[in-house]
mmCIF file as Biopython writes it, N, C-alpha, C and O atoms, coordinates in Angstrom:
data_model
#
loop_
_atom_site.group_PDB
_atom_site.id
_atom_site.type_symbol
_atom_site.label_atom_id
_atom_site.label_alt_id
_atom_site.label_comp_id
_atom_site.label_asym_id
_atom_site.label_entity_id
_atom_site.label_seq_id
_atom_site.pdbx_PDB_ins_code
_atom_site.Cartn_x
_atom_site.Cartn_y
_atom_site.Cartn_z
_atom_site.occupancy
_atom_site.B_iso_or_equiv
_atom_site.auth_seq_id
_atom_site.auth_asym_id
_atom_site.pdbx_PDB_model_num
ATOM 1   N N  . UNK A ? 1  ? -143.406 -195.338 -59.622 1.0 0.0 1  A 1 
ATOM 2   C CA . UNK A ? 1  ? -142.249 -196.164 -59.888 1.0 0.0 1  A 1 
ATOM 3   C C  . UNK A ? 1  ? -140.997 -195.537 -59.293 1.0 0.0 1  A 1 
ATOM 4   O O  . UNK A ? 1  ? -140.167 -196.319 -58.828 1.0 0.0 1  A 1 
ATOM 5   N N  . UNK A ? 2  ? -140.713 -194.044 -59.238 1.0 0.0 2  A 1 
ATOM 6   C CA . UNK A ? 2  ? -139.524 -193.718 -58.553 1.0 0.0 2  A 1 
ATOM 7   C C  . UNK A ? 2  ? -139.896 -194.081 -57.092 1.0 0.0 2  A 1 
ATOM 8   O O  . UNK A ? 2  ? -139.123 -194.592 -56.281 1.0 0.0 2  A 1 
ATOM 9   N N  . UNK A ? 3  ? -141.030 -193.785 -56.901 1.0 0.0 3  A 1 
ATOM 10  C CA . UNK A ? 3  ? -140.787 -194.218 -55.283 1.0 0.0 3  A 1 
ATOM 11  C C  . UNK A ? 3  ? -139.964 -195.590 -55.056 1.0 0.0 3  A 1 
ATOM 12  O O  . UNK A ? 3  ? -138.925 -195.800 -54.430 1.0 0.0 3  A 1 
ATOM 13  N N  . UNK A ? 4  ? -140.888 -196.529 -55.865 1.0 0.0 4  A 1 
ATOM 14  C CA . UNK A ? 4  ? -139.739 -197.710 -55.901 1.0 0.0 4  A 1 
ATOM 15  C C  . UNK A ? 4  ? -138.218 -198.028 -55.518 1.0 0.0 4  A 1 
ATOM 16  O O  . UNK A ? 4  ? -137.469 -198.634 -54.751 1.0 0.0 4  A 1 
ATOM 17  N N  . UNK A ? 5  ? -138.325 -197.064 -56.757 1.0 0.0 5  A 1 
ATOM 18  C CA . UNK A ? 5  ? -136.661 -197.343 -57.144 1.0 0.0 5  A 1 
ATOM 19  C C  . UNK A ? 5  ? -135.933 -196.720 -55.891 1.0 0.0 5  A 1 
ATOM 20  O O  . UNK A ? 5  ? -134.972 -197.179 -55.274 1.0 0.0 5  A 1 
ATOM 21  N N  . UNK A ? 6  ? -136.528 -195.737 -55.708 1.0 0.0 6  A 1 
ATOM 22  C CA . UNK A ? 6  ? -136.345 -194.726 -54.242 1.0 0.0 6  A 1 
ATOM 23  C C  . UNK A ? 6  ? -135.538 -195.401 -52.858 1.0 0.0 6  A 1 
ATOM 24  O O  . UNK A ? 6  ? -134.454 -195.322 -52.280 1.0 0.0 6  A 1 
ATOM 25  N N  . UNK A ? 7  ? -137.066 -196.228 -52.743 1.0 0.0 7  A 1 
ATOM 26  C CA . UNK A ? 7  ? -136.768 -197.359 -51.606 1.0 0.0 7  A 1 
ATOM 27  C C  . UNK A ? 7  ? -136.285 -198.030 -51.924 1.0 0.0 7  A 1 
ATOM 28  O O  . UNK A ? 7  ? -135.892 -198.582 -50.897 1.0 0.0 7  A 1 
ATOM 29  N N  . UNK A ? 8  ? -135.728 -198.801 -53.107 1.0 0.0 8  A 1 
ATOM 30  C CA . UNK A ? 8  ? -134.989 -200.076 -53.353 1.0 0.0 8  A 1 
ATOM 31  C C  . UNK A ? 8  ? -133.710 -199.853 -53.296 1.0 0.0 8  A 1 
ATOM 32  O O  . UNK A ? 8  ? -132.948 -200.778 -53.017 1.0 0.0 8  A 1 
ATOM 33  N N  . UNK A ? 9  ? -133.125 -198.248 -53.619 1.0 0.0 9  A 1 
ATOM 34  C CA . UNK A ? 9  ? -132.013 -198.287 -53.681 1.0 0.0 9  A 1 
ATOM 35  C C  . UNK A ? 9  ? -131.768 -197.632 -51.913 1.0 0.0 9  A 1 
ATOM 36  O O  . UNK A ? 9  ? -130.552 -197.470 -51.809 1.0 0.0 9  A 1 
ATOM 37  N N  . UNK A ? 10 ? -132.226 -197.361 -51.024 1.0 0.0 10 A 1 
ATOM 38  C CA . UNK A ? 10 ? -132.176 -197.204 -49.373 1.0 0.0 10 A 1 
ATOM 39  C C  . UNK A ? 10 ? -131.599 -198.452 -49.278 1.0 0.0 10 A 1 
ATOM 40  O O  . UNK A ? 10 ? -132.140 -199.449 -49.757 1.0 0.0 10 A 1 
ATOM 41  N N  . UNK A ? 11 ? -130.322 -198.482 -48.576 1.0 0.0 11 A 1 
ATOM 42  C CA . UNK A ? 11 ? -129.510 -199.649 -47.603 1.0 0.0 11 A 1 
ATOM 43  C C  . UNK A ? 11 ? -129.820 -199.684 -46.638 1.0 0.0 11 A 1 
ATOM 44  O O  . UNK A ? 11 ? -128.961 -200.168 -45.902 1.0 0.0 11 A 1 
ATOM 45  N N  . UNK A ? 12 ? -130.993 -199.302 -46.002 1.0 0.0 12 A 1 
ATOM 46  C CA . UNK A ? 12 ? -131.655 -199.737 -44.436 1.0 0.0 12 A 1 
ATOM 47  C C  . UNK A ? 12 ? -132.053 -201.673 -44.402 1.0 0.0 12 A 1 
ATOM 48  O O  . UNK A ? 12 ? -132.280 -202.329 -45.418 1.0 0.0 12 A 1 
ATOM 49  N N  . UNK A ? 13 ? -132.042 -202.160 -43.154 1.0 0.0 13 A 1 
ATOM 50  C CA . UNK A ? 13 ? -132.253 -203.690 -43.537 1.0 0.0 13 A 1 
ATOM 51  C C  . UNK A ? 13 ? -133.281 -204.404 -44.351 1.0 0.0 13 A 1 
ATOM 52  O O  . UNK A ? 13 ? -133.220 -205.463 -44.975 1.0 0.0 13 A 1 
ATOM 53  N N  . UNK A ? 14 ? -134.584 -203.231 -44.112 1.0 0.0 14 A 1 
ATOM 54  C CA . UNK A ? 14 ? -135.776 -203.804 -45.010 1.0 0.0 14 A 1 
ATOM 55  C C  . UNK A ? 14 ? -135.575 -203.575 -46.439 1.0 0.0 14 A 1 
ATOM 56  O O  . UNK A ? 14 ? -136.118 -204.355 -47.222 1.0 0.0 14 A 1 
ATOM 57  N N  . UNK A ? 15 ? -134.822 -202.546 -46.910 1.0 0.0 15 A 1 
ATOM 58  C CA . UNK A ? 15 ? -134.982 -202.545 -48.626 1.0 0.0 15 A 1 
ATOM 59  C C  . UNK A ? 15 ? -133.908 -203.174 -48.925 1.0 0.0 15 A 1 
ATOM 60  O O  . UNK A ? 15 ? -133.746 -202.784 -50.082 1.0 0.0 15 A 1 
ATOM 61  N N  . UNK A ? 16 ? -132.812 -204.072 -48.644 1.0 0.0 16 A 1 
ATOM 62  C CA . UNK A ? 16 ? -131.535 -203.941 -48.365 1.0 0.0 16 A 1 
ATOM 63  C C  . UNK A ? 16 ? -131.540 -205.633 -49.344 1.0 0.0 16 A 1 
ATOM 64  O O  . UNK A ? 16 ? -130.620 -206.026 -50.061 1.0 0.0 16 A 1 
ATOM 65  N N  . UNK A ? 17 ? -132.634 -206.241 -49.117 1.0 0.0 17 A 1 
ATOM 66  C CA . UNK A ? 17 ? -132.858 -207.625 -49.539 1.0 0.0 17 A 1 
ATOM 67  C C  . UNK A ? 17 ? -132.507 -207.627 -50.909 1.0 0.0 17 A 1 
ATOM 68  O O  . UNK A ? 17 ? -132.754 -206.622 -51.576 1.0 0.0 17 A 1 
ATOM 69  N N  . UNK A ? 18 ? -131.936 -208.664 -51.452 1.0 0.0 18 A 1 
ATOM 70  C CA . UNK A ? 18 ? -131.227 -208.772 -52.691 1.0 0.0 18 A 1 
ATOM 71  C C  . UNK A ? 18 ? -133.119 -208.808 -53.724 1.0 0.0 18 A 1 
ATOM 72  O O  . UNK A ? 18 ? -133.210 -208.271 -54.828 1.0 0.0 18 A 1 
ATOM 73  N N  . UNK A ? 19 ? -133.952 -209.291 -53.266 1.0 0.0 19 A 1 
ATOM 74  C CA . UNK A ? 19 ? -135.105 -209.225 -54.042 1.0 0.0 19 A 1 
ATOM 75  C C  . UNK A ? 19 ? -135.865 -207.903 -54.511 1.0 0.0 19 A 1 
ATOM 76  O O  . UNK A ? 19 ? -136.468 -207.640 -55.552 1.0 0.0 19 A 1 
ATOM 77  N N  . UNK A ? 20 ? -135.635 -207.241 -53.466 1.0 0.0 20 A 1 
ATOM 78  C CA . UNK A ? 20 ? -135.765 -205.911 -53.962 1.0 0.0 20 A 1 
ATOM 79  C C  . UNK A ? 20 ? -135.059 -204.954 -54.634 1.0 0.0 20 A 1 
ATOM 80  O O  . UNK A ? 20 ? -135.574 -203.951 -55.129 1.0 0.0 20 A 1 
ATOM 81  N N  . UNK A ? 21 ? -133.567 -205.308 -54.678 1.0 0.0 21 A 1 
ATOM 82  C CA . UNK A ? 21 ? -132.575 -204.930 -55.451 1.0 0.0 21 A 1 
ATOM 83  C C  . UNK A ? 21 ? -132.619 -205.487 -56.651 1.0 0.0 21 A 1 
ATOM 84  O O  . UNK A ? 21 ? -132.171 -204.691 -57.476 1.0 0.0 21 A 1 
ATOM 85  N N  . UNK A ? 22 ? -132.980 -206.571 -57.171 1.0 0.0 22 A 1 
ATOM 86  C CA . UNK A ? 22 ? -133.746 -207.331 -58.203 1.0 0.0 22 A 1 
ATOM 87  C C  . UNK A ? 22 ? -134.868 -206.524 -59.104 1.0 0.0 22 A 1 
ATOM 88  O O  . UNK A ? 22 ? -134.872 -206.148 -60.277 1.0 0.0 22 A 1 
ATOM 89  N N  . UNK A ? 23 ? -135.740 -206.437 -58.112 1.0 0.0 23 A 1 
ATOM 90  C CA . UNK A ? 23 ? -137.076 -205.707 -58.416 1.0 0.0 23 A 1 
ATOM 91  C C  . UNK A ? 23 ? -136.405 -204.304 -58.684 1.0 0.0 23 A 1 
ATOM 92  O O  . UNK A ? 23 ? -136.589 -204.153 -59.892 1.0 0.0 23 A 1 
ATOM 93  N N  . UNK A ? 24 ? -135.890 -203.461 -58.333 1.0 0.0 24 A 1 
ATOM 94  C CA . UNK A ? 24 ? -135.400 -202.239 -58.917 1.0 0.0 24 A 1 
ATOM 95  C C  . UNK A ? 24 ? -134.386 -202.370 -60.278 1.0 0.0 24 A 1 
ATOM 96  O O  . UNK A ? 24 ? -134.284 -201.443 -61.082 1.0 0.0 24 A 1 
ATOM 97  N N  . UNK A ? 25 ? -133.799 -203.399 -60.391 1.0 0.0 25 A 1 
ATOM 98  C CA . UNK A ? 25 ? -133.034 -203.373 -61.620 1.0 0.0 25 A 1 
ATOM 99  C C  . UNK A ? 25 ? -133.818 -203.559 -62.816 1.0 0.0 25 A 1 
ATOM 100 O O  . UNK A ? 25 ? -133.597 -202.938 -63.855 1.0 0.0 25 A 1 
ATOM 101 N N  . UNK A ? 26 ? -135.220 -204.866 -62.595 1.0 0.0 26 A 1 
ATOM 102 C CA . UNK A ? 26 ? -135.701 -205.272 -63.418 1.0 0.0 26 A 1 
ATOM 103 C C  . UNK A ? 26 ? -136.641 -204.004 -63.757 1.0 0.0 26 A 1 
ATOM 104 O O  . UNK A ? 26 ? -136.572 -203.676 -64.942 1.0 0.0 26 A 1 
ATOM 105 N N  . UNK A ? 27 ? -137.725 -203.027 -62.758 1.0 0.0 27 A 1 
ATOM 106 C CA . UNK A ? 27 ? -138.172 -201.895 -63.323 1.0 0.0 27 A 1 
ATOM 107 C C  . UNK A ? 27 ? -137.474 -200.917 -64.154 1.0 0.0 27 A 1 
ATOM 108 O O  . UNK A ? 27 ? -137.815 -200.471 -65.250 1.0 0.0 27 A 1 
ATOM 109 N N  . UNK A ? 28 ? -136.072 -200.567 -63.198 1.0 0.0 28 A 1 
ATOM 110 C CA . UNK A ? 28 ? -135.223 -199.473 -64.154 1.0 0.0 28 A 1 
ATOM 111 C C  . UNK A ? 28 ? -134.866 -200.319 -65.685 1.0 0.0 28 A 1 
ATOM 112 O O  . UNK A ? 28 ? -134.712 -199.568 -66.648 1.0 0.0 28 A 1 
ATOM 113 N N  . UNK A ? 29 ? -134.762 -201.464 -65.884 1.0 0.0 29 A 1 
ATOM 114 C CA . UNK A ? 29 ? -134.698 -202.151 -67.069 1.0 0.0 29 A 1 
ATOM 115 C C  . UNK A ? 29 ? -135.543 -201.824 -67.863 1.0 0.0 29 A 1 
ATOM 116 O O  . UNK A ? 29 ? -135.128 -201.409 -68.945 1.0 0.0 29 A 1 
ATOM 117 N N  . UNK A ? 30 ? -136.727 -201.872 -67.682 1.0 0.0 30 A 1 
ATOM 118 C CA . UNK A ? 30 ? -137.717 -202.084 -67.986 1.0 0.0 30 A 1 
ATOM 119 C C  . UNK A ? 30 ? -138.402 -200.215 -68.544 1.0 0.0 30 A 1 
ATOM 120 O O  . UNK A ? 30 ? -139.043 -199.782 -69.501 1.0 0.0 30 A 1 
ATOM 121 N N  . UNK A ? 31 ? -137.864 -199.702 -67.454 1.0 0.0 31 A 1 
ATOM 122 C CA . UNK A ? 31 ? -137.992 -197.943 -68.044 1.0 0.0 31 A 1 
ATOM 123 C C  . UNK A ? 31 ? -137.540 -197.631 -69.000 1.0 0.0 31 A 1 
ATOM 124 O O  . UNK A ? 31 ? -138.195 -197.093 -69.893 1.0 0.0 31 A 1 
ATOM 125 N N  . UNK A ? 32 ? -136.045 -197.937 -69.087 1.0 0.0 32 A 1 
ATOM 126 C CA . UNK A ? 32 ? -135.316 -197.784 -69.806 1.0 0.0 32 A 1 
ATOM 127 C C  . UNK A ? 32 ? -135.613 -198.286 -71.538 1.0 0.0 32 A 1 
ATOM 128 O O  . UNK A ? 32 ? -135.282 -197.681 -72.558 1.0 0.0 32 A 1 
ATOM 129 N N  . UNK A ? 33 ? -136.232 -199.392 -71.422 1.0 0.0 33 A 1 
ATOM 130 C CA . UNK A ? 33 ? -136.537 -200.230 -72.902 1.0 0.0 33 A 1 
ATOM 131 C C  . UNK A ? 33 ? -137.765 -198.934 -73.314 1.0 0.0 33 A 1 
ATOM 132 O O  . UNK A ? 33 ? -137.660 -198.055 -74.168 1.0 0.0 33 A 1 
ATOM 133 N N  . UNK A ? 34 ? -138.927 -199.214 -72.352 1.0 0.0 34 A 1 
ATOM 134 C CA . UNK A ? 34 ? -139.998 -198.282 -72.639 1.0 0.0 34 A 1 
ATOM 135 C C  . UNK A ? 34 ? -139.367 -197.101 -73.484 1.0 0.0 34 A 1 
ATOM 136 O O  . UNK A ? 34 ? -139.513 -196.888 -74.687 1.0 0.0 34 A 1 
ATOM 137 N N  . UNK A ? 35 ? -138.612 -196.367 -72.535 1.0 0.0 35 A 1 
ATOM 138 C CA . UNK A ? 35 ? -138.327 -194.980 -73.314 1.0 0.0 35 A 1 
ATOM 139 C C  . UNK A ? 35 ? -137.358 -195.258 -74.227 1.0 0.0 35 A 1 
ATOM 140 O O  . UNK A ? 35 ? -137.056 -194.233 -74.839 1.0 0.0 35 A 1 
ATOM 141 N N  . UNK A ? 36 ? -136.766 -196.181 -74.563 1.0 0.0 36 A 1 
ATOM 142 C CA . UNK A ? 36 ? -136.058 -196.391 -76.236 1.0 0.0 36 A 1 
ATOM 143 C C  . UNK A ? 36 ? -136.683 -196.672 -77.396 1.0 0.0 36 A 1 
ATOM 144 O O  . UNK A ? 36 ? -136.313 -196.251 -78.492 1.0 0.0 36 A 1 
ATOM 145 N N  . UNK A ? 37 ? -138.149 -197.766 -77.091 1.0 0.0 37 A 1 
ATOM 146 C CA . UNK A ? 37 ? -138.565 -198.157 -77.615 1.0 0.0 37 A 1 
ATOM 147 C C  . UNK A ? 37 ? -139.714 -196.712 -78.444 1.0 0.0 37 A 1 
ATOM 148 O O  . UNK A ? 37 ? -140.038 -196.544 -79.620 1.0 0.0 37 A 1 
ATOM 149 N N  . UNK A ? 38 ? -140.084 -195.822 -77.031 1.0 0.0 38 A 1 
ATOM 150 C CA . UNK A ? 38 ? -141.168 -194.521 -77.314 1.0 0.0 38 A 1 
ATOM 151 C C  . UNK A ? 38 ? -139.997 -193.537 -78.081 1.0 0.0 38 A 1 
ATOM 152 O O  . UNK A ? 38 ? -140.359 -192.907 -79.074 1.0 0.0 38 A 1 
ATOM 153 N N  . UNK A ? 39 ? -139.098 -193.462 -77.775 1.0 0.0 39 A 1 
ATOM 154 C CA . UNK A ? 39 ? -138.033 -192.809 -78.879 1.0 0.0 39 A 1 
ATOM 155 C C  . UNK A ? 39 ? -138.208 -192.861 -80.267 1.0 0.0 39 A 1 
ATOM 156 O O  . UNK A ? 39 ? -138.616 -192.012 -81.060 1.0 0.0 39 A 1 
ATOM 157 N N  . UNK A ? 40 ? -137.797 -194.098 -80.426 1.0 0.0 40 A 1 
ATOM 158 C CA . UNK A ? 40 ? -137.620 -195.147 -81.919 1.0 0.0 40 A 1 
ATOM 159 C C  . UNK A ? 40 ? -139.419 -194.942 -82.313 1.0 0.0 40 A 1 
ATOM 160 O O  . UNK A ? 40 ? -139.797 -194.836 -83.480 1.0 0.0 40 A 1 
ATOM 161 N N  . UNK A ? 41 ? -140.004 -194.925 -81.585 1.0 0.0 41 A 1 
ATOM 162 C CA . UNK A ? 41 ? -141.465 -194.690 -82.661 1.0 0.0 41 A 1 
ATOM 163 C C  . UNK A ? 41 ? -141.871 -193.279 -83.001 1.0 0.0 41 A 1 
ATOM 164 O O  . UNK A ? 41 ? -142.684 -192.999 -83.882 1.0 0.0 41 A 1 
ATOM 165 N N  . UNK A ? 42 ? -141.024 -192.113 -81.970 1.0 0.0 42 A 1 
ATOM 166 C CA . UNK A ? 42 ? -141.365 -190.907 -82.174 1.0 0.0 42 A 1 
ATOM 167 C C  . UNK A ? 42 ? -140.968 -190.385 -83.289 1.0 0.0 42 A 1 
ATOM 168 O O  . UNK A ? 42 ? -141.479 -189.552 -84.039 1.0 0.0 42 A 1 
ATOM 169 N N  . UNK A ? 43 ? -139.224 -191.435 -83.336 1.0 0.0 43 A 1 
ATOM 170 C CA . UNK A ? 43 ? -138.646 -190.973 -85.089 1.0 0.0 43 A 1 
ATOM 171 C C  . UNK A ? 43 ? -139.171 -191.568 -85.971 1.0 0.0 43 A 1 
ATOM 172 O O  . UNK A ? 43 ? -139.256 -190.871 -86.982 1.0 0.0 43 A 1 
ATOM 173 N N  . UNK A ? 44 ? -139.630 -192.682 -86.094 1.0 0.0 44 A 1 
ATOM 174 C CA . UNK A ? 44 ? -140.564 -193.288 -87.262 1.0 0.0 44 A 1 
ATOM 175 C C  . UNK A ? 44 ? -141.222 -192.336 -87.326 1.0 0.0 44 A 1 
ATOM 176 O O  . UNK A ? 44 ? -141.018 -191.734 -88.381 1.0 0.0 44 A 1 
ATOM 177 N N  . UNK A ? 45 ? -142.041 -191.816 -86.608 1.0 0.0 45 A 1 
ATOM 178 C CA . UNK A ? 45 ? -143.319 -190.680 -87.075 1.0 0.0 45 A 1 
ATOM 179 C C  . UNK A ? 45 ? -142.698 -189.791 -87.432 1.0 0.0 45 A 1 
ATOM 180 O O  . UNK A ? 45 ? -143.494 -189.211 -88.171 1.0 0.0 45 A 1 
ATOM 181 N N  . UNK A ? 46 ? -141.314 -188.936 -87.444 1.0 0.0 46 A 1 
ATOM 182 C CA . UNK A ? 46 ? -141.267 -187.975 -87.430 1.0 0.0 46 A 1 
ATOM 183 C C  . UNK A ? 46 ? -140.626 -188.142 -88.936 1.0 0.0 46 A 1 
ATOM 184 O O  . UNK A ? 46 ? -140.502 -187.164 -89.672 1.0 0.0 46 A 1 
ATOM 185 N N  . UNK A ? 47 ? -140.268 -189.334 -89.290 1.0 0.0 47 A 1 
ATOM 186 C CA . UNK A ? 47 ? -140.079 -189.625 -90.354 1.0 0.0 47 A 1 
ATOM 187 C C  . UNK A ? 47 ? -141.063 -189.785 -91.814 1.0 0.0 47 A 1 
ATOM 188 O O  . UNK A ? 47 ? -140.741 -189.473 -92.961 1.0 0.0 47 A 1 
ATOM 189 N N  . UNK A ? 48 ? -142.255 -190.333 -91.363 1.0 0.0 48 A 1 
ATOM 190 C CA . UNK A ? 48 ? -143.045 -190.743 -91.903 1.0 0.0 48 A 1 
ATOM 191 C C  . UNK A ? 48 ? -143.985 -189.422 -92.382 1.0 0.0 48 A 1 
ATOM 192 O O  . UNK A ? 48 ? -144.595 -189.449 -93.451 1.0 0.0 48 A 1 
ATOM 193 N N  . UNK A ? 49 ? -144.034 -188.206 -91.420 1.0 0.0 49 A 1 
ATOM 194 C CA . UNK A ? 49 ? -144.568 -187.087 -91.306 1.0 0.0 49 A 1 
ATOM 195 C C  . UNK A ? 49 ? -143.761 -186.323 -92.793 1.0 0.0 49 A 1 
ATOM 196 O O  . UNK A ? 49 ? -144.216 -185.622 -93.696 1.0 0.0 49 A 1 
ATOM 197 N N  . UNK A ? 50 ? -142.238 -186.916 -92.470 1.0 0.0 50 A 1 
ATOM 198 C CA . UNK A ? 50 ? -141.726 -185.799 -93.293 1.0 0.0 50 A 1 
ATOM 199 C C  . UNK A ? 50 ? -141.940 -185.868 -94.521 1.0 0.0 50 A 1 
ATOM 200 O O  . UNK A ? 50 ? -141.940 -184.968 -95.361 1.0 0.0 50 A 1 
ATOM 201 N N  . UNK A ? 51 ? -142.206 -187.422 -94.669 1.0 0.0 51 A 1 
ATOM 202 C CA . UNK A ? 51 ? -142.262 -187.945 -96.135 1.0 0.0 51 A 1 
ATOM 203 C C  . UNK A ? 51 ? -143.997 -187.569 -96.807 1.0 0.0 51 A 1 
ATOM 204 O O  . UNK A ? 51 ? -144.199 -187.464 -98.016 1.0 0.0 51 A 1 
ATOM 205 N N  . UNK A ? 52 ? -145.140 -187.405 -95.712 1.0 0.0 52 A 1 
ATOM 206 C CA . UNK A ? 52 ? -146.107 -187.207 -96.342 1.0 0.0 52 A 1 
ATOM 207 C C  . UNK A ? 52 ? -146.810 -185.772 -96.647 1.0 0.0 52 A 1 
ATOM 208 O O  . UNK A ? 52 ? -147.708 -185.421 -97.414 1.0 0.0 52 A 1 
ATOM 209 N N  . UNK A ? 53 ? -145.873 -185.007 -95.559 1.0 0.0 53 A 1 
ATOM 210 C CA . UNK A ? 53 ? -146.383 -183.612 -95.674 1.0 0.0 53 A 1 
ATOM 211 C C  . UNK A ? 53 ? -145.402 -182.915 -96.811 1.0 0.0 53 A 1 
ATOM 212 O O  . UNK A ? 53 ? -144.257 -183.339 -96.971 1.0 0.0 53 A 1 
ATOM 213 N N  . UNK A ? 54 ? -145.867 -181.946 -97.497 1.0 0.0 54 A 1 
ATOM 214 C CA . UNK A ? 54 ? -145.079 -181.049 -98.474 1.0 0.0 54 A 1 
ATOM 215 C C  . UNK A ? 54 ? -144.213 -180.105 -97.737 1.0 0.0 54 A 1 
ATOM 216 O O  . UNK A ? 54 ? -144.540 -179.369 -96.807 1.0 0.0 54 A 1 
ATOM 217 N N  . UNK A ? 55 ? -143.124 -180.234 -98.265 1.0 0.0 55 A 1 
ATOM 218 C CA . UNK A ? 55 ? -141.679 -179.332 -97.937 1.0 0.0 55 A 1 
ATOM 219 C C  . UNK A ? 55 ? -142.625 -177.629 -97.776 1.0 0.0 55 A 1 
ATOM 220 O O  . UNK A ? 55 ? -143.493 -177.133 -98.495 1.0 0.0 55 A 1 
ATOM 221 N N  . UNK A ? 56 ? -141.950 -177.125 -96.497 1.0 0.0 56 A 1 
ATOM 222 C CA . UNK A ? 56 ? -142.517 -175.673 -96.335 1.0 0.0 56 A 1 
ATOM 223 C C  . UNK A ? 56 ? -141.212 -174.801 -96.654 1.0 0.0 56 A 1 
ATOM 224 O O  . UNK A ? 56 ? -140.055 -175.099 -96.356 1.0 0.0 56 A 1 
ATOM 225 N N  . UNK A ? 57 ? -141.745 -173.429 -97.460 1.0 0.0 57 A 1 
ATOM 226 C CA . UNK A ? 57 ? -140.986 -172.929 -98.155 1.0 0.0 57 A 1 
ATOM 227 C C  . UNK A ? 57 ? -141.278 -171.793 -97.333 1.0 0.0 57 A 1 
ATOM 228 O O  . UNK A ? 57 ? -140.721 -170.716 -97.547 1.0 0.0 57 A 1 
#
């Protein structure tokens, strides 16, 4: 996927097309949700962990 984004963001005439500038916004969009979304479940767990394991002393 970085290659992608790589080439999509190159201003040479072939990557230069508004569709591929498209296609790179909608992946980096799309990364971006992924890793908020893998965030937000890492703290649920890390939440859920805290609540089932016993406090270490």
């Amino acid at each position: 996927m970085n290659e992608v984004l790589k080439n999509a963001s190159n201003k040479s005439a072939l990557h230069g097309t508004p569709e591929v500038q498209q296609l790179a916004t909608l992946l980096s969009s799309t990364r971006d949700t992924l890793v908020n979304q893998t965030t937000r479940l890492f703290l649920n767990f890390d939440l859920i962990f805290q609540e089932l394991l016993p406090p270490q002393n």
